[in-house]
N, C-alpha and C positions, 0 to 999 in steps of 0.2 A: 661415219654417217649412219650405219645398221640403228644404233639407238634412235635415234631423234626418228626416222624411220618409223619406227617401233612404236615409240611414243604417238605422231600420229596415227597408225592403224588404231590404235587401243582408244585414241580421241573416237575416231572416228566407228567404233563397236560401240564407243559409248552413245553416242550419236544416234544408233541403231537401233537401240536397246537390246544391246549383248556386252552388259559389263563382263560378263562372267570370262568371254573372248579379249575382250579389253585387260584385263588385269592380268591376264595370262601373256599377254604381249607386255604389258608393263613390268612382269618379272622377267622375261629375257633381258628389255634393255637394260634393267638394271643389274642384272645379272653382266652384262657387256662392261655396263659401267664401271663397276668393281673390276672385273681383270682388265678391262686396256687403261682406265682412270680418264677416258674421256668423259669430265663434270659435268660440259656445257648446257648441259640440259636436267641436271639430276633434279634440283627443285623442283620442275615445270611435272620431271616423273610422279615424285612423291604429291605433288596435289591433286595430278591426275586420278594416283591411286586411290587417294581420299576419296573424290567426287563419284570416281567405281566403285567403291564400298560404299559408299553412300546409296547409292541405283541399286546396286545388288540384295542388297538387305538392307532394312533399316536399322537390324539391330546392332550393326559397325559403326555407331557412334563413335564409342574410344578410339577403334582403330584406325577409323577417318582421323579424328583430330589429334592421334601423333603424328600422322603422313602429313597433314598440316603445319603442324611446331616444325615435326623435320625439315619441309623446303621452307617453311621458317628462316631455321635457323642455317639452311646452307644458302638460301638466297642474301640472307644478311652476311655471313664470312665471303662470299664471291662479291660483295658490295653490287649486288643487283637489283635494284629499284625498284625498277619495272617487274621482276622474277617475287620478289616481297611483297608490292602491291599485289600480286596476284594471289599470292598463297594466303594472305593477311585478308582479303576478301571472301577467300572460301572458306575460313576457320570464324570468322565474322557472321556469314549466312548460317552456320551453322550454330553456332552460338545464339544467333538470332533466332531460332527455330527453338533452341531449349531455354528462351525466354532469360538470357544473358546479353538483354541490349545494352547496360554501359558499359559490361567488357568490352564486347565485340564493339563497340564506338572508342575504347580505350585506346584499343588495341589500333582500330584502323585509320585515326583522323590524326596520329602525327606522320603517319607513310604516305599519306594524301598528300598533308602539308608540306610534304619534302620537297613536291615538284611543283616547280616555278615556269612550264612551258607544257604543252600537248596534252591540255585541258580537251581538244576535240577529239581523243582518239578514246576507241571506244572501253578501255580499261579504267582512265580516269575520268569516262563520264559516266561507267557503271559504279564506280567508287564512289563519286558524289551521290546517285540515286540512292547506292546501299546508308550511307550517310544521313541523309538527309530521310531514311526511313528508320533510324535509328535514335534520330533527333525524340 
């Protein structure tokens, strides 16, 4: 449980406005990650890290949006939905910011499409706002 742990403090420095403390908690868990191979949360880590590089400096674009592909592409091999809509929104926002609105529509409106129920939670109803400001 130390990871996921982890991961909230670092949520929550971001929170604060102390990414710098935040990403420093996000390299231990990940660090835990790798030697126990507890995944459950590794995606959730990597976008966080993104969004702390993002606060930190602006000028971690790229390395924001591999942290992005990354829980990408481990929330897509865990078949995690919900974990994909999530990372697929932050690489989206940002795309949206470097004036790549049909990528980032590309990219985010068939993982929308996916789900067929909990339209009112607040993941797929920030999904539709980002959408529908994409339009």
């Amino acid at each position: 449980m130390r990871p996921h742990f982890l991961g909230l403090l670092a949520e929550a420095y971001g929170s604060s406005a102390r990414p710098d403390k935040g990403l420093e908690a996000l390299d231990e868990a990940l660090a835990l990650v790798e030697r126990t191979g507890e995944r459950l949360h590794e995606s959730e880590f990597y976008r966080l890290k993104g969004q702390l590089l993002l606060a930190h400096s602006m000028d971690s674009h790229p390395e924001a949006e591999a942290c992005f592909h990354h829980a990408l592409t481990i929330a897509r091999r865990q078949q995690a939905k919900s974990l994909e809509l999530r990372a697929a929104m932050s690489l989206a926002r940002l795309w949206q910011r470097q004036s790549k609105r049909g990528e980032a529509r590309e990219l985010l409106s068939p993982i929308y499409g996916w789900f067929t129920e909990g339209f009112d939670t607040a993941d797929l109803q920030e999904a539709k706002a980002l959408l529908n400001e994409l339009a």
